[in-house]
N, C-alpha and C positions, 0 to 999 in steps of 0.2 A: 325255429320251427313254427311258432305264431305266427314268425310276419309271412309265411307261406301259408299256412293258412287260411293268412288275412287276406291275401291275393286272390288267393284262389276264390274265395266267397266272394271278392270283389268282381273278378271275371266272369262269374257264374251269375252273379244277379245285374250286370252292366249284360250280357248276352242275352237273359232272361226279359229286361227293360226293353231293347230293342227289337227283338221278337216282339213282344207285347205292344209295341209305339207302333210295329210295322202293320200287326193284326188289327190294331186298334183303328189303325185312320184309314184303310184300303176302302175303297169309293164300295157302293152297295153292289152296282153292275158286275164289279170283278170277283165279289165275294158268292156271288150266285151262278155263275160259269162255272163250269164243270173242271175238277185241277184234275190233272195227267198228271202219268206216274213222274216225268221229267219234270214239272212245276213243285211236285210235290218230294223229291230227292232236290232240287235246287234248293226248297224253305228248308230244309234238313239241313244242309251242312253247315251255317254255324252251331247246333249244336255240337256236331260230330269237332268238327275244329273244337268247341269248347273240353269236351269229354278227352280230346288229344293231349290241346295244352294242361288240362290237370291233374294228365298222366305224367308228361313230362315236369309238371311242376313240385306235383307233392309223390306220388307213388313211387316212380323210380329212384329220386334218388333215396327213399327210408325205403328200400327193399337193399339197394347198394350198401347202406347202413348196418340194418338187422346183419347183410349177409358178411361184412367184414369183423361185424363184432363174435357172431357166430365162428368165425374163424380164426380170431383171437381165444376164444374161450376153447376150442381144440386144439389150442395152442400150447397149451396154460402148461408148464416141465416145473420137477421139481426145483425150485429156489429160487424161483420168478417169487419177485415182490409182486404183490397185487392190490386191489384197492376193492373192497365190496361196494355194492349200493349203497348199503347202510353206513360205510364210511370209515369200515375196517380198514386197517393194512398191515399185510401181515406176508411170511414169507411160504411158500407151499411146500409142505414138507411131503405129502403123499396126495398123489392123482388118482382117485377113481372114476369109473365112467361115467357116473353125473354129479360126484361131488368131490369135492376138495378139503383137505384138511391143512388148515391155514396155523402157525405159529406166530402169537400175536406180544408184545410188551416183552416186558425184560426178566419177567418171573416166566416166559417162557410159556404163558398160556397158548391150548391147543383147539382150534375149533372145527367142527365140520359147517362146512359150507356148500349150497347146491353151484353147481358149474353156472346157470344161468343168472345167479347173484355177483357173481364176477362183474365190474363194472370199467376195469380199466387195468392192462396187464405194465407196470410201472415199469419193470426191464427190460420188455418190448421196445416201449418208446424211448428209452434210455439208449439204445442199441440203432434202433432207427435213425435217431440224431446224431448218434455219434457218425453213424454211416453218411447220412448225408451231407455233415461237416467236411469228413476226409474226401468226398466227391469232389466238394465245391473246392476242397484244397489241391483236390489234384488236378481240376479243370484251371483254376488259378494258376497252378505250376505247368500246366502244359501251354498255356497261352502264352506265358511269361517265356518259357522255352522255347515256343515256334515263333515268339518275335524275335528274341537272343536270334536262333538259325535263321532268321531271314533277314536280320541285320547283317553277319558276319557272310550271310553267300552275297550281299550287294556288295561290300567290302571286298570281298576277291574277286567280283566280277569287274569293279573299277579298277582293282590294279592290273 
């Protein structure tokens, strides 16, 4: 997330530079003519480009972020492992509507926790990988498959 950041402050003051080299050295004659609205929406648009690309660079996607994690933490069922910020983990023994009450060690300690401390729901992604495993086994086994049938129909077409 720094090195977008970093970018982005890089694009904004390399945009800013150039504006200012372009303001800086224009002949005195053209700086004393009268700019038109079209002259003056022309000098505009690389900001407008710049304000776009830093939309596209940092805003969307930590809005795409906040809004998957927000729907991870509505997600949260009893006996999902989970992980707090602080670094708990612990397994959900009861959901309420903005807190969690988490079952933590082996003396079977119990905590309440607010929903938005939720930092990373473990069975989630335990579940998601498992899914995507058996995807990529079954696209394996159907390829493997539609060669096998496309071997054995040239086979009967030669004899």
């Amino acid at each position: 997330m720094k090195s977008k950041k970093i970018t982005a402050a890089v694009i904004s003051c390399a945009v800013s530079a150039a504006m200012l080299s372009l303001t800086a050295f224009a002949d005195e004659a053209a700086a004393q003519q009268q700019v038109s609205g079209w002259q003056l929406l022309g000098s505009l648009w690389p900001f407008a480009a710049a304000l776009v690309l830093m939309y596209l660079l940092m805003f969307r996607p930590q809005q795409k972020r906040e809004k998957q994690a927000q729907m991870m933490r509505d997600n949260v069922r009893v006996g999902d492992e989970v992980c707090t910020a602080g670094g708990l983990v612990g397994i959900v023994i009861k959901v309420n509507d903005d807190t969690v009450v988490l079952e933590t060690g082996g003396e079977r300690s119990k905590i309440r926790v607010k929903k938005w401390a939720i930092h990373e729901n473990i069975t989630q992604m335990e579940e998601a990988e498992t899914a995507a495993k058996e995807r990529k086994a079954k696209r394996a086994a159907g390829i493997a498959t539609a060669a096998a049938d496309d071997d054995s129909k040239k086979k009967k077409s030669d004899e």
